[in-house]
VEXDREN-2710 file (C-alpha; in Angstrom, 1 decimal):
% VEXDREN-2710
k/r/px/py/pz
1/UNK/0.0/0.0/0.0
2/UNK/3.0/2.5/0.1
3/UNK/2.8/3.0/3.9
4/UNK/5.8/2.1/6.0
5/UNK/3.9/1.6/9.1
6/UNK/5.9/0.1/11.0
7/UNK/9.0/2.5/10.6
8/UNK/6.7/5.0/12.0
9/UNK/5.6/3.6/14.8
10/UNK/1.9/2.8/13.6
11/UNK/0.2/-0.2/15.3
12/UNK/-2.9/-2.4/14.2
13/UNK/-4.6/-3.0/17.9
14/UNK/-8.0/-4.6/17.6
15/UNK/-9.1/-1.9/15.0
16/UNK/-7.4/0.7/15.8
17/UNK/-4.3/3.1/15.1
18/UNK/-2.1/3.7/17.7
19/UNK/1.3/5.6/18.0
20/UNK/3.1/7.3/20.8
21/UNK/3.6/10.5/19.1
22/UNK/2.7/12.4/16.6
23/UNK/1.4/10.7/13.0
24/UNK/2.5/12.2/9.5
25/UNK/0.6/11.7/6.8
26/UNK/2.4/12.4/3.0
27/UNK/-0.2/11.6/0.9
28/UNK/1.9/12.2/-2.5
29/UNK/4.7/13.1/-3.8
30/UNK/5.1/16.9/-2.3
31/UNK/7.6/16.0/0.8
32/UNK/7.1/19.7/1.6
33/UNK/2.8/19.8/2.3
34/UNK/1.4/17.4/4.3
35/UNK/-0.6/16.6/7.4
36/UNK/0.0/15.8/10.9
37/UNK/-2.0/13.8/13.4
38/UNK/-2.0/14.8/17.1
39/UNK/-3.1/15.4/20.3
40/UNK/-2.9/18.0/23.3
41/UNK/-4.2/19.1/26.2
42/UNK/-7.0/16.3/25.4
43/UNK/-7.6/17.5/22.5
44/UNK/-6.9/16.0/18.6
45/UNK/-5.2/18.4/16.1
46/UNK/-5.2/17.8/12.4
47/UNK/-2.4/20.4/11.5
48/UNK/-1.5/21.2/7.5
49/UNK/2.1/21.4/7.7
50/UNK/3.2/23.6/4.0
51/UNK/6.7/25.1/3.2
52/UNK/4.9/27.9/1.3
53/UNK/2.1/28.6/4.3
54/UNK/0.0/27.3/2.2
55/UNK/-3.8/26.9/4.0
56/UNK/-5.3/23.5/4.8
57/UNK/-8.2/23.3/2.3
58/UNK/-11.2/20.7/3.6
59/UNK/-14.6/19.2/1.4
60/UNK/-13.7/20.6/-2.5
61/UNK/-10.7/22.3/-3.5
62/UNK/-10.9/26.2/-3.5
63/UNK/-9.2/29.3/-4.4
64/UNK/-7.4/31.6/-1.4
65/UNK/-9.0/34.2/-0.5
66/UNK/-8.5/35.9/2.8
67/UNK/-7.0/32.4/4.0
68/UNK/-3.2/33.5/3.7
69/UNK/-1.0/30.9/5.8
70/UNK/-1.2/28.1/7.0
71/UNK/-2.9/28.6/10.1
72/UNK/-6.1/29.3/7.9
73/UNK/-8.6/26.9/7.1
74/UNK/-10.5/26.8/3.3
75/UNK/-14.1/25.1/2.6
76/UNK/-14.6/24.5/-0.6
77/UNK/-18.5/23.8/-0.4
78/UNK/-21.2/24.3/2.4
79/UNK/-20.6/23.7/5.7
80/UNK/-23.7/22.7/7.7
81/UNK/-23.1/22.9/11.5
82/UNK/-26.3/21.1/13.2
83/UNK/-25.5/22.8/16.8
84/UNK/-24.4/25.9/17.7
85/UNK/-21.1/27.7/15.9
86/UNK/-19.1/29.9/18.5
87/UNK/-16.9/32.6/16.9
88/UNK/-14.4/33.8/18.8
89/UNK/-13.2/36.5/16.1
90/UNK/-14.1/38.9/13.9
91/UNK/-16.4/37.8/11.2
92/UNK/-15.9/38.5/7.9
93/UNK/-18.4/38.1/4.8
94/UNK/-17.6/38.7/1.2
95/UNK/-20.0/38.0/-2.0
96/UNK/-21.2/40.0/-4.3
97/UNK/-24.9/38.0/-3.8
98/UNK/-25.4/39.6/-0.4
99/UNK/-26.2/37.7/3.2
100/UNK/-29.1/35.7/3.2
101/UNK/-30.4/34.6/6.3
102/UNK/-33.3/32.6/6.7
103/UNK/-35.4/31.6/9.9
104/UNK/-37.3/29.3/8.3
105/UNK/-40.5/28.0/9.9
106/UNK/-39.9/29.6/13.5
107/UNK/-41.7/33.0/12.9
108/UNK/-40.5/34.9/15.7
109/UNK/-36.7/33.5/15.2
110/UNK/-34.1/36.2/16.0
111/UNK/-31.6/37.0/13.2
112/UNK/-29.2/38.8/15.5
113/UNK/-29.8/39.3/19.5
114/UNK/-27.1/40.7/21.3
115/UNK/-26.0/40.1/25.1
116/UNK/-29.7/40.7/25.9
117/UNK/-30.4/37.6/27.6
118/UNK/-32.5/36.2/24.7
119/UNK/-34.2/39.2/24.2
120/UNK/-34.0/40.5/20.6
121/UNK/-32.7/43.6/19.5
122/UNK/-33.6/42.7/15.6
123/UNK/-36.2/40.0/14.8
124/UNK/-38.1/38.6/11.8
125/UNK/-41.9/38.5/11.8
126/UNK/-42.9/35.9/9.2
127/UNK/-46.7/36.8/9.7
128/UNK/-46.4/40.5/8.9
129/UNK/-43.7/40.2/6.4
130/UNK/-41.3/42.7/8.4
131/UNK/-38.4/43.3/10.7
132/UNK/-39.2/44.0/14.3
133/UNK/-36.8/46.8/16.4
134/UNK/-36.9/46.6/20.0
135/UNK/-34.2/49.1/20.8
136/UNK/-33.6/52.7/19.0
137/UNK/-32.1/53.0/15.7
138/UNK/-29.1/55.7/16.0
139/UNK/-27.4/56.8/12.1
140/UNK/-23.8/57.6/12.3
141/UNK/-24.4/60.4/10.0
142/UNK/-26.8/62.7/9.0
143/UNK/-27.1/62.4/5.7
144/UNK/-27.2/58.6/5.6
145/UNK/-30.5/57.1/4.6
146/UNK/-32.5/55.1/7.1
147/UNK/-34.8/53.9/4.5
148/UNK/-34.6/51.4/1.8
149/UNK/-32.5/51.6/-1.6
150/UNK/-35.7/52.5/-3.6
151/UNK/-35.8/55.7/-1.2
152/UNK/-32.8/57.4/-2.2
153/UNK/-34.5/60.7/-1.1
154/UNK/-35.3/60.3/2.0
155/UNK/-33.1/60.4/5.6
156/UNK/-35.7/58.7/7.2
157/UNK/-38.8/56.8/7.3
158/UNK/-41.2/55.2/9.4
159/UNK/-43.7/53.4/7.8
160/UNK/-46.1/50.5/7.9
161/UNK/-45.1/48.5/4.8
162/UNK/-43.3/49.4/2.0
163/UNK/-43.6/50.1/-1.5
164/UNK/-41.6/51.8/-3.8
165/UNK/-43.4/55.4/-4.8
166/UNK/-42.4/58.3/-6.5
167/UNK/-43.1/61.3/-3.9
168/UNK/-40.7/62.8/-2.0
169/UNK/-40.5/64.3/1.8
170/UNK/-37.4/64.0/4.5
171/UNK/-39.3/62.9/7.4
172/UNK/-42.4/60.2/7.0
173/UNK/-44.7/58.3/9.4
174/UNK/-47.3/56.6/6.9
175/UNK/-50.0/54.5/7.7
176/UNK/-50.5/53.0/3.7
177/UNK/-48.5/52.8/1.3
178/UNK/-49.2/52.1/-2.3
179/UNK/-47.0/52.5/-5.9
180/UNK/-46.6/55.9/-6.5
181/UNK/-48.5/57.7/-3.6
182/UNK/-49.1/57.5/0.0
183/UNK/-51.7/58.6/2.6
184/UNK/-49.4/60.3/5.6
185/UNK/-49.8/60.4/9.0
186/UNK/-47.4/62.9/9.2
187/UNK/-45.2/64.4/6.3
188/UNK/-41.8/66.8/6.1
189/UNK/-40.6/67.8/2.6
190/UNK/-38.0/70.7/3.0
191/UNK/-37.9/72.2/-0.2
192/UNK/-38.2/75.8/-1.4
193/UNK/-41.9/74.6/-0.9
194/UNK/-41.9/73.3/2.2
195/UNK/-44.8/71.8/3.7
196/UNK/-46.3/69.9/6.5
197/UNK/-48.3/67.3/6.1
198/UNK/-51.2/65.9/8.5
199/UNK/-53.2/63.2/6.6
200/UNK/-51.6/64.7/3.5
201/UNK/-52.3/62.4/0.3
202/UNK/-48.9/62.0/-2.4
203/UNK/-46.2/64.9/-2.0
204/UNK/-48.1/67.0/1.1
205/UNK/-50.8/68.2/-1.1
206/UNK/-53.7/68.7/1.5
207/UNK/-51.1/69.6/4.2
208/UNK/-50.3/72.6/5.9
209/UNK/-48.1/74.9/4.2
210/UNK/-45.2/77.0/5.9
211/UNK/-47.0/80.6/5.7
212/UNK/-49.8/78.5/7.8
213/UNK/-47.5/77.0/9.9
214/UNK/-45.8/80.7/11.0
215/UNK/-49.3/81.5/11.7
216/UNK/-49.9/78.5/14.1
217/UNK/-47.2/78.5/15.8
218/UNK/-45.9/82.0/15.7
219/UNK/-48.9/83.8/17.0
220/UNK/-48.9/85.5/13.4
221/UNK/-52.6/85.4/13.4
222/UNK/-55.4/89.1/13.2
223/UNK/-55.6/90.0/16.4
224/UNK/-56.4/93.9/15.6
225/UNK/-54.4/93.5/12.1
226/UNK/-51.2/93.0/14.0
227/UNK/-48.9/90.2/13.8
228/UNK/-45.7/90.7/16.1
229/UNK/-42.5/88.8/14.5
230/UNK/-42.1/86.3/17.9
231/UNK/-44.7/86.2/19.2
232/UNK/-45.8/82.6/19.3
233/UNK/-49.4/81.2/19.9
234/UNK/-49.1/80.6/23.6
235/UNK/-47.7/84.8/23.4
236/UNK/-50.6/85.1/21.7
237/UNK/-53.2/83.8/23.9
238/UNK/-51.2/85.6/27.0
239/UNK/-51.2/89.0/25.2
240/UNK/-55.4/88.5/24.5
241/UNK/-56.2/87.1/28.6
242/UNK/-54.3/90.5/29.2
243/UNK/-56.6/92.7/26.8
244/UNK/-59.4/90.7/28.2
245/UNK/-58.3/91.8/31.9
246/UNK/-57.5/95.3/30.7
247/UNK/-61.1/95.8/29.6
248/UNK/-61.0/99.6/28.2
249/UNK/-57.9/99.6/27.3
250/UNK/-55.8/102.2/25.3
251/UNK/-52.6/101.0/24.5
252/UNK/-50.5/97.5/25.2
253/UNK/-47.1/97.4/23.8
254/UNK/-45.4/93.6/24.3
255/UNK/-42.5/94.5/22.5
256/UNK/-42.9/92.3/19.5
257/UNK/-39.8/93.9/17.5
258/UNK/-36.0/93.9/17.6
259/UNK/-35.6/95.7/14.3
260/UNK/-36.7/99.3/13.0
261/UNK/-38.3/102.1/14.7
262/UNK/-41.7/101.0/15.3
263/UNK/-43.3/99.5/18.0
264/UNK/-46.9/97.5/17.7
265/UNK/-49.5/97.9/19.8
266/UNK/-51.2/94.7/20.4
267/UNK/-54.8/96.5/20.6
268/UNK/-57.0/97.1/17.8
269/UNK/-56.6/100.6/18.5
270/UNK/-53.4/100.6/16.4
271/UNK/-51.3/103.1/19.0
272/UNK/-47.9/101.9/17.3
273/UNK/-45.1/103.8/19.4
274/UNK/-41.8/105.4/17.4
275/UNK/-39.1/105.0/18.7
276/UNK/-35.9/107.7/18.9
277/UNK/-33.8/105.6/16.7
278/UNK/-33.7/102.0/15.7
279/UNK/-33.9/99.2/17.8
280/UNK/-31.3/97.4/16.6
281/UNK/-29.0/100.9/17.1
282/UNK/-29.5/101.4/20.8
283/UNK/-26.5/101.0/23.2
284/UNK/-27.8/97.5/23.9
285/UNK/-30.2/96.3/21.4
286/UNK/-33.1/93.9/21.7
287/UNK/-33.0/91.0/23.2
288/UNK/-34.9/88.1/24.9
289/UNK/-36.0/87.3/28.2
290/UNK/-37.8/84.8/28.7
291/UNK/-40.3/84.1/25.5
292/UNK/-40.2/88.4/25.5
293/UNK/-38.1/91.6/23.6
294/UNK/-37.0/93.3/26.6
295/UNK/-35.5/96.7/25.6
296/UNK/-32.7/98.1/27.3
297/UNK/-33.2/102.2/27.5
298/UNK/-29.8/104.0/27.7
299/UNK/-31.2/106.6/30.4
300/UNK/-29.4/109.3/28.3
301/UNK/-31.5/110.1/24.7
302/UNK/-33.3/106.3/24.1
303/UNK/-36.8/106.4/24.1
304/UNK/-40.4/106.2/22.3
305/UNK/-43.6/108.2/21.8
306/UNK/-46.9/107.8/21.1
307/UNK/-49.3/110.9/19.1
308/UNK/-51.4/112.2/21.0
309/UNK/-55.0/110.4/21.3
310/UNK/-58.2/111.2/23.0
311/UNK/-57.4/107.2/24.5
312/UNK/-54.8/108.6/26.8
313/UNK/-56.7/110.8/27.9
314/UNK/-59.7/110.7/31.0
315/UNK/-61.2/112.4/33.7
316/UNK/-62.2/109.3/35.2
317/UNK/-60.5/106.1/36.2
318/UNK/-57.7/104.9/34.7
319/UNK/-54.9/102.0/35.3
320/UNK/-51.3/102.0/34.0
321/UNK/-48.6/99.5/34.1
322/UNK/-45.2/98.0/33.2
323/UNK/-42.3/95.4/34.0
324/UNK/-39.0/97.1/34.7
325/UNK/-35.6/95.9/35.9
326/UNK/-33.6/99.2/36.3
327/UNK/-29.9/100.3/36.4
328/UNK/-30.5/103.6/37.7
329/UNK/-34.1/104.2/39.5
330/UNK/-33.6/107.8/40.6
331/UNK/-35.5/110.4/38.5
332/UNK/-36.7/108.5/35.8
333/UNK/-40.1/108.2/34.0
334/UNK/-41.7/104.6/33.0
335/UNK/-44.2/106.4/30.7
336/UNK/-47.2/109.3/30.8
337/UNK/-48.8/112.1/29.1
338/UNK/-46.3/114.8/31.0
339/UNK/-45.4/117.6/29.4
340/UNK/-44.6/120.3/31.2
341/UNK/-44.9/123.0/29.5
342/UNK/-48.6/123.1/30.6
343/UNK/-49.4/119.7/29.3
344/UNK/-49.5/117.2/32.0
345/UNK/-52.0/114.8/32.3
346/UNK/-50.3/112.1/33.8
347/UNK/-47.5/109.7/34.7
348/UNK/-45.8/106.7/36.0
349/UNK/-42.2/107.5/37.4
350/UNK/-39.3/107.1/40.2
351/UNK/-38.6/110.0/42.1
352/UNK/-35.1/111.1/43.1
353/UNK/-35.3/108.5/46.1
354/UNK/-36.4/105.9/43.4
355/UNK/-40.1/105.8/44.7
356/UNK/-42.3/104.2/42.4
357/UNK/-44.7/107.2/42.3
358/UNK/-48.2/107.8/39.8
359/UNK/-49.7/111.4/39.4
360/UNK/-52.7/112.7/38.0
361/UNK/-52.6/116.3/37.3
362/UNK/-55.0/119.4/36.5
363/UNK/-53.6/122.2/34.5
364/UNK/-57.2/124.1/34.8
365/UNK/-56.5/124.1/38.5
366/UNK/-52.5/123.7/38.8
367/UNK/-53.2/121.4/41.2
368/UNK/-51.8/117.3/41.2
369/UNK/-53.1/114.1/43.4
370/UNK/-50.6/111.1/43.4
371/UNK/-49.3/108.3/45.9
372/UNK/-45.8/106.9/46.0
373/UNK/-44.2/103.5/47.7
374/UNK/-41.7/105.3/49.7
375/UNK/-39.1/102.5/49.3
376/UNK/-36.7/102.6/46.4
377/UNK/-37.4/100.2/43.2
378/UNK/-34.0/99.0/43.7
379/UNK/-31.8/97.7/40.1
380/UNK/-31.1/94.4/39.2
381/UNK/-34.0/92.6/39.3
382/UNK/-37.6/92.8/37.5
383/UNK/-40.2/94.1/39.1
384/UNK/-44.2/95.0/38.0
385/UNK/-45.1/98.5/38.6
386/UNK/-48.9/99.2/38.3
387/UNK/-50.9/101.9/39.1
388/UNK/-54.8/102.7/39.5
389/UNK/-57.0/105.3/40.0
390/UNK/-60.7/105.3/40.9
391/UNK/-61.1/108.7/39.2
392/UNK/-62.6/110.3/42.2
393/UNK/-60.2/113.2/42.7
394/UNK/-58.3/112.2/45.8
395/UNK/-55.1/110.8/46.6
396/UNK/-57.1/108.3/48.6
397/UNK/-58.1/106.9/45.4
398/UNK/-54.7/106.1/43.9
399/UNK/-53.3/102.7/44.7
400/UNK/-49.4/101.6/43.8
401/UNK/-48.5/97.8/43.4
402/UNK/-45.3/96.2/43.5
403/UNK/-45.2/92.4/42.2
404/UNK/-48.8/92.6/42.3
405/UNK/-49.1/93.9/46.1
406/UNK/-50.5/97.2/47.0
407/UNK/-47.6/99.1/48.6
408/UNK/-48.3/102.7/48.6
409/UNK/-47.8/104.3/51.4
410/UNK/-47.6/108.2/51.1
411/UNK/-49.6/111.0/49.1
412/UNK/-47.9/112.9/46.4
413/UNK/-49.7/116.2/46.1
414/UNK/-49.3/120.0/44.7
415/UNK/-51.4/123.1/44.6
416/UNK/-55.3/122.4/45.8
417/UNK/-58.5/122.5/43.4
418/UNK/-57.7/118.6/41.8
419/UNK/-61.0/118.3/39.8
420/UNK/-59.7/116.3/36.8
421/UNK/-57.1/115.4/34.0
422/UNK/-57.6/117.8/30.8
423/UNK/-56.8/116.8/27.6
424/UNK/-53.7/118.6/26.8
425/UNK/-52.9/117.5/22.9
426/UNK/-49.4/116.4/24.5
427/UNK/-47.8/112.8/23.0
428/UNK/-47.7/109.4/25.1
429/UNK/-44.2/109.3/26.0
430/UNK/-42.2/106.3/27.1
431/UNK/-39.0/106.1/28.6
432/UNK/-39.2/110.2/29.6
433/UNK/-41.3/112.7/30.3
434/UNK/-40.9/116.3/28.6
435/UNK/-39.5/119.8/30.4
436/UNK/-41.0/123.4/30.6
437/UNK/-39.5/123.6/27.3
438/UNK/-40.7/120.3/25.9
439/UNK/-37.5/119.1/25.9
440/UNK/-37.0/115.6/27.0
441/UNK/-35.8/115.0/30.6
442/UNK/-36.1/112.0/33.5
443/UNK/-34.8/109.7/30.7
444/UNK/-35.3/105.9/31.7
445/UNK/-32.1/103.9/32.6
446/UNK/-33.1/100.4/32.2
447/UNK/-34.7/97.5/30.8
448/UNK/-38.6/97.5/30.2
449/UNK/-41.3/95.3/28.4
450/UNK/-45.1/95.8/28.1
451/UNK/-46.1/99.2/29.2
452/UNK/-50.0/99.7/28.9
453/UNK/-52.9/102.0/29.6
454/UNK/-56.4/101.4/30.4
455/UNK/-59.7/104.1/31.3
456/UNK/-60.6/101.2/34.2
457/UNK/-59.6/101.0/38.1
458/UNK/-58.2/97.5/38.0
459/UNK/-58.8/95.3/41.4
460/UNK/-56.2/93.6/43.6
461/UNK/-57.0/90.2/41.9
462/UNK/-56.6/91.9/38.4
463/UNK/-53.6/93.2/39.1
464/UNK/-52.4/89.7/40.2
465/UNK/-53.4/87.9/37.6
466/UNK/-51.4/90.4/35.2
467/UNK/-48.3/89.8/37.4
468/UNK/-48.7/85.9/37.2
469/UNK/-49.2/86.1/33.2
470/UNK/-45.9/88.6/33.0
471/UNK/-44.1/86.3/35.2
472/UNK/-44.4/83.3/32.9
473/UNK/-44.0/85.7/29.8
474/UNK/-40.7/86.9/31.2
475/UNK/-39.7/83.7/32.9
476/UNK/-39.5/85.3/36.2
END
């Protein structure tokens, strides 16, 4: 038979072959690859011993591919492992026909479940023809599609089924799906025609356009043919539970812009403010606090006006108000009709103590009533100044709240005769009030938001509410 058996060692005992070391096996005529029989540790080795590293190829023969030495093992046909295959190593896969992996029968076989205890992180369900994800589903880049190759278009989709179409949008949640068209649950297609699609049919047609959108969500809706540029709808319905507390009100100016020289009133009565140069010019322009435009007044030549209008003016009851956070408190003017060249009607102002102070005055009779909280609005923080009157003609009837608390404590009076305010044809100012001369003076130094006027006597509880609806406005 060509075997020298017994120069190697190799016994016949009752069927079997023994030796006490390790068997070669030299098959043919190439001294240089053959195999060796052994064992270690308990274990049997079949070992391909090759002078040119040469792999050990088992079942067919087969061309080298990423086998390189002769450490490396080649199949040449299919290998069918009937238990379980533990690999220790990286696992590499390359043919141009793809993976395929097939559960077969068992319906809710994994295909891959990782250190999970059994639980699987991506599953095959037979009966509704689909993977199932139990855990999130995280791209490594933005751009990289998280749909299927006949979605080229799309970064990512969710939907129930699918089915090649020809409409496009970013973001989809469908509920149907059929060839070229789709009912959505939800749509996104960012385009130069953007749109937003609820129960949208194809492309987003029967969506919600942008322009729509803005007006949704950014409070750009007619309230009194205004439509401030951030104000969103929860702004929106704020700024109307405020006109609704107001009652008869003149003038309420949230602040709505950050650009230009005009100001919006949020009333119907269309008292836009203009402001002494444009926002974005002051010494510290616009900006936000909380969801708000807080403007920061220089205290030096930065203010607004309003023309004059019979709305700002009354001989009866009235209410006034603002949220300030000043730098300097002494001698400054929130806002008033004041002009004192013979013009004053009114006003809401610090004294040189910084007293929060209101006055009424009567230029028939040269006489004023007022009250004052005779401790110092302090700098730093935000505070919400209101005033009311009853109309009656007495200090008595003047009330000053701080932070929605009634905190006057001391009348503010000159001359004698008070009967009432006169119309005086003078402006609304804001942020000053105007000299013997007209001239501005008792320039405001600080930040402000939402001055407004109305011909009512607010009560305590009104008051309070304003406070708690500028509190959240300003996230206070």
């Amino acid at each position: 038979m060509g075997v020298e058996l017994f120069k190697q060692g190799l016994e016949l005992f009752a069927d079997q072959w023994q030796a006490p070391g390790t068997i070669t096996l030299k098959p043919s005529a190439d001294l240089s690859d053959y195999l060796e029989l052994s064992t270690t540790s308990n274990r049997t080795l079949i070992t391909a011993i090759s002078a040119n590293d040469n792999p050990l190829v088992m079942g067919k023969d087969a061309t080298t591919g990423h086998s390189l030495d002769a450490d490396d093992v080649i199949f040449g046909e299919d290998i069918e492992v009937d238990g379980v295959a533990y690999l220790d190593s990286d696992v590499i896969i390359s043919t141009a026909n793809g993976t395929d992996v097939n559960p077969g029968s068992d319906i809710d076989a994994d295909l891959i479940t990782v250190g999970v205890n059994g639980a699987p992180i991506l599953s095959w369900d037979e009966t509704q023809n689909r993977f199932a994800l139990t855990h999130g589903l995280i791209p490594t880049n933005a751009t990289t599609d998280l749909g299927v190759t006949a979605y080229p278009w799309r970064r990512l989709n969710l939907i129930n089924g699918i089915t090649a179409r020809t409409n496009v949008a970013d973001f989809v949640i469908d509920s149907s799906v059929t060839s070229g068209s789709a009912t959505h649950l939800v749509s996104l297609k960012m385009d130069s025609n953007a749109v937003f699609a609820i129960e949208g049919v194809g492309n987003g047609s029967g969506g919600i356009d942008t322009a729509t959108l803005r007006a949704l969500f950014y409070g750009e809706v007619n309230f009194g043919g205004k439509s401030p540029q951030n104000c969103d709808s929860i702004n929106a319905m704020a700024y109307t539970q405020t006109l609704e507390i107001l009652g008869d009100y003149s003038v309420f100016l949230p602040f709505s812009e950050a650009t230009g020289s005009t100001v919006t009133d949020w009333t119907s009565n269309g008292h836009d403010a203009t402001t002494s140069e444009t926002l974005q010019t002051f010494d510290t322009p616009p900006a936000f606090v909380g969801s708000q435009y807080a403007y920061d007044l220089n205290g030096t030549d930065e203010e607004m006006d309003i023309a004059d209008h019979a709305d700002f003016s009354t001989a009866g009851a009235m209410s006034v108000g603002a949220w300030v956070n000043m730098t300097t408190s002494a001698n400054s003017t929130a806002f008033g009709v004041w002009d004192a060249n013979s013009k004053r009607e009114w006003r809401l102002s610090f004294n040189a103590s910084g007293s929060p102070t209101f006055e009424a005055y009567d230029e028939g009779n040269s006489a004023s009533i007022g009250r004052k909280d005779t401790t110092d609005i302090g700098t730093g923080s935000w505070k919400f100044v209101v005033a009311t009157f009853d109309g009656a003609g007495v200090s008595a009837g003047i009330n000053i709240y701080i932070n929605g608390v009634d905190l006057d404590d001391a009348d503010v009076e000159t001359g004698s005769g008070f009967a009432n305010q006169v119309d005086s044809a003078a402006a609304l100012d804001i942020g000053f009030n105007e000299d013997g001369s007209s001239a501005p003076e008792n320039y405001f130094d600080g930040l402000m938001w939402g001055p407004w006027m109305t011909k009512k006597e607010l009560s305590a509880d009104e008051v309070w509410n304003l406070y708690k609806i500028g509190k959240g406005l300003l996230d206070q």
